[in-house]
VOZASE-588519 format. One line per field, with one value per residue (C-alpha): residue in three letters; x, y, z. Coordinates in steps of 0.5 Angstrom, whole numbers, plus 500, padded with zeros to 3 digits. Example, Ala and Ser with C-alpha at 12.3 -4.5 7.8 and 13.67 -1.06 7.14 Angstrom:
BEGIN
residuo	ALA, SER
c1	525, 527
c2	491, 498
c3	516, 514
// end
This chain:
BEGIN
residuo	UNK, UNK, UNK, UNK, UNK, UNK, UNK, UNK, UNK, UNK, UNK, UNK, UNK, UNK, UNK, UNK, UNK, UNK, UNK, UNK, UNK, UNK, UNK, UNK, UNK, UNK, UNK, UNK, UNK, UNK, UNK, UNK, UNK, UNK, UNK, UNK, UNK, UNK, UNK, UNK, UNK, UNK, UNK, UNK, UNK, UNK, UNK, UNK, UNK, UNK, UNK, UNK, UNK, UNK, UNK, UNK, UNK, UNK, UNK, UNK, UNK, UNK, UNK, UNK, UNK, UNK, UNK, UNK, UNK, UNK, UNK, UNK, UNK, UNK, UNK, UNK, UNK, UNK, UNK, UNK, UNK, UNK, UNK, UNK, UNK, UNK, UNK, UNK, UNK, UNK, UNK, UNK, UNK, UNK, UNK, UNK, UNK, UNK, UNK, UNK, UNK, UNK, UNK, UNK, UNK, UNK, UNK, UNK, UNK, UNK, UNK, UNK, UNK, UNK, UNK, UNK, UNK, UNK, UNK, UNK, UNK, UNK, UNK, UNK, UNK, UNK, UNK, UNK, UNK, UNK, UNK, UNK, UNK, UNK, UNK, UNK, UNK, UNK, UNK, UNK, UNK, UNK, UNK, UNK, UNK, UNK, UNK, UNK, UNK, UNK, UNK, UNK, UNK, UNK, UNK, UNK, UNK, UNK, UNK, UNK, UNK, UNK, UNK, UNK, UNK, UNK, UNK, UNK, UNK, UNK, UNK, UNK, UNK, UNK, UNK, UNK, UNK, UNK, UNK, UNK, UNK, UNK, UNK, UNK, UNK, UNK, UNK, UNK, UNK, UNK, UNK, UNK, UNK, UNK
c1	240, 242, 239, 233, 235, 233, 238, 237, 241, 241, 244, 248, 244, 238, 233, 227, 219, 216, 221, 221, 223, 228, 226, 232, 233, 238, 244, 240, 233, 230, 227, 225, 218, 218, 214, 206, 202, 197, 193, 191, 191, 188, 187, 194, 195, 193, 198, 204, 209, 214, 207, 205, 203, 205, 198, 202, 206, 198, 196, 201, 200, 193, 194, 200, 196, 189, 186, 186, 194, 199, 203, 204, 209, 215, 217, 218, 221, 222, 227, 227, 234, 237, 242, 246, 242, 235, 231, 232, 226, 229, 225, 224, 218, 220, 213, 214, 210, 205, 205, 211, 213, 214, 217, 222, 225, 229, 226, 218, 222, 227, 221, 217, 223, 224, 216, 216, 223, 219, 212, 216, 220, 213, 211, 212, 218, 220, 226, 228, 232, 229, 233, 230, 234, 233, 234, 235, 229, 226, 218, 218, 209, 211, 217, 220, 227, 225, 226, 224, 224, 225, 224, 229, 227, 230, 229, 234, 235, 229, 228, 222, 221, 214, 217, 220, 215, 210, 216, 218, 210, 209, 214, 211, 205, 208, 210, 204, 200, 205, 202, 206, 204, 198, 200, 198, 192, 187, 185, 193, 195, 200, 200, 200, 204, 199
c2	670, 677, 679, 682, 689, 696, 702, 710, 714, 721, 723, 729, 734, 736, 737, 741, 738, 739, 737, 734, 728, 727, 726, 719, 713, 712, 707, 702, 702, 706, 713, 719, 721, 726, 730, 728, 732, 726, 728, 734, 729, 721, 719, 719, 713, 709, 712, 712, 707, 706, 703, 699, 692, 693, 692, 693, 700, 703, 702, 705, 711, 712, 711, 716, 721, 720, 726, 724, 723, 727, 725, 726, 722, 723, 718, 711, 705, 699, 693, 686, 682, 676, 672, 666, 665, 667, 673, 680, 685, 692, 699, 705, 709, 717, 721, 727, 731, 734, 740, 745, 746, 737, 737, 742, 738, 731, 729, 728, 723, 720, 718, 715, 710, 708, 707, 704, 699, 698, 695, 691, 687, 684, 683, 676, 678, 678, 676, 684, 689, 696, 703, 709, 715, 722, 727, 735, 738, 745, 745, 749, 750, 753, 755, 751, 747, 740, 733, 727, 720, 715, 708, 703, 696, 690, 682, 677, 672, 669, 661, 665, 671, 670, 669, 676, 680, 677, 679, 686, 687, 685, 689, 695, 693, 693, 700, 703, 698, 701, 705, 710, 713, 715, 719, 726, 728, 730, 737, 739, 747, 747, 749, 744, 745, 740
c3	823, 825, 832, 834, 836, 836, 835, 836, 832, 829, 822, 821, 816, 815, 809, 807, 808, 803, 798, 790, 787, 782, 774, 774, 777, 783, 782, 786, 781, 787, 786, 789, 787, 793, 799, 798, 804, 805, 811, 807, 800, 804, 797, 794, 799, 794, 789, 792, 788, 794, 798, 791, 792, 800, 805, 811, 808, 806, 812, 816, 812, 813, 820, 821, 816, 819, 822, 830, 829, 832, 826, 819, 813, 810, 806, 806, 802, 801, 798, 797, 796, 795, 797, 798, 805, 802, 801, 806, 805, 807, 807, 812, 814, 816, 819, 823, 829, 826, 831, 832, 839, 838, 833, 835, 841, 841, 848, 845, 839, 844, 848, 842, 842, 849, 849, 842, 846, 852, 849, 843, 848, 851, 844, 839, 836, 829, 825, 824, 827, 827, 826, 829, 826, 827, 822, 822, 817, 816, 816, 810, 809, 818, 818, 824, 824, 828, 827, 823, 825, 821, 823, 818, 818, 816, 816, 817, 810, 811, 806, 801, 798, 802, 808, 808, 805, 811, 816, 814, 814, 822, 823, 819, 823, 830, 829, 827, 833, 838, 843, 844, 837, 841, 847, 845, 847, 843, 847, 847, 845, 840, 833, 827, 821, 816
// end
């Protein structure tokens, strides 16, 4: 079993948000049906395929979309293996700040892990590590460079494909459940780009 860790990272790059999907499968069978705006659209939650048959990855994105969020999605994927150990269900969730002054600056991200690793610890743990990663992006409907963050996770090799299923989702639910997810206030100045 690997162990439970939590890592920062930042990826050298940058894309464009929104961005399109692409026509054909990527070598891994996985694809890219590209940005859908769901706080304007909340409906085409239930018609994202990367979140079919994955209660947890819905939610997530009702929550990270809703109308009091700060936030608003990106992408999301997820995977299930096996191996000679078992089964690893592997998969990430990407959001942005849905405000141009936060999503310019590293700082509001950097704090987001550090809350989301401080309250973690002090929850059941899952058999998971957690990535975060943060990514350069233009937000193009703004017109603003800032930031996105997505938050990779992966089981350990669990003995049953339920198991691993259920494993990935808690920890999909513990993001959305962290408390720092909420710390913009409501009456706050700045500028949304959705």
């Amino acid at each position: 079993m690997q162990q439970q860790t939590i890592f920062l990272s930042i990826k050298n790059g940058g894309k464009g948000v929104p961005y399109g999907g692409a026509d054909e499968d990527r070598p891994d069978g996985s694809r890219n049906f590209g940005f859908k705006n769901l706080r304007s659209n909340p409906e085409e939650i239930e018609v994202i395929p990367e979140a079919q048959n994955v209660p947890a990855l819905k939610n997530a994105l009702r929550v990270l979309n809703a109308p009091e969020s700060p936030f608003f999605t990106i992408g999301c994927e997820k995977a299930l293996q096996k191996n000679d150990l078992g089964y690893q269900v592997n998969g990430y969730l990407e959001f942005a700040f849905n405000y141009c002054e936060l999503v310019a600056d590293a700082q509001f991200y950097f704090k987001l892990f550090f809350d989301f690793n401080q309250w973690y610890w002090s929850q059941q743990q899952q058999a998971v590590q957690f990535v975060f990663e943060l990514e350069g992006a233009q937000f193009l409907d703004a017109n603003v460079a800032g930031l996105t963050m997505s938050v990779w996770i992966a089981t350990s090799s669990l003995p049953t494909e339920e198991l691993a299923r259920s494993t990935w989702e808690a920890a999909i639910d513990l993001i959305v459940a962290s408390p720092s997810l909420y710390s913009v206030p409501d009456d706050n100045p700045y500028r949304r780009i959705y």
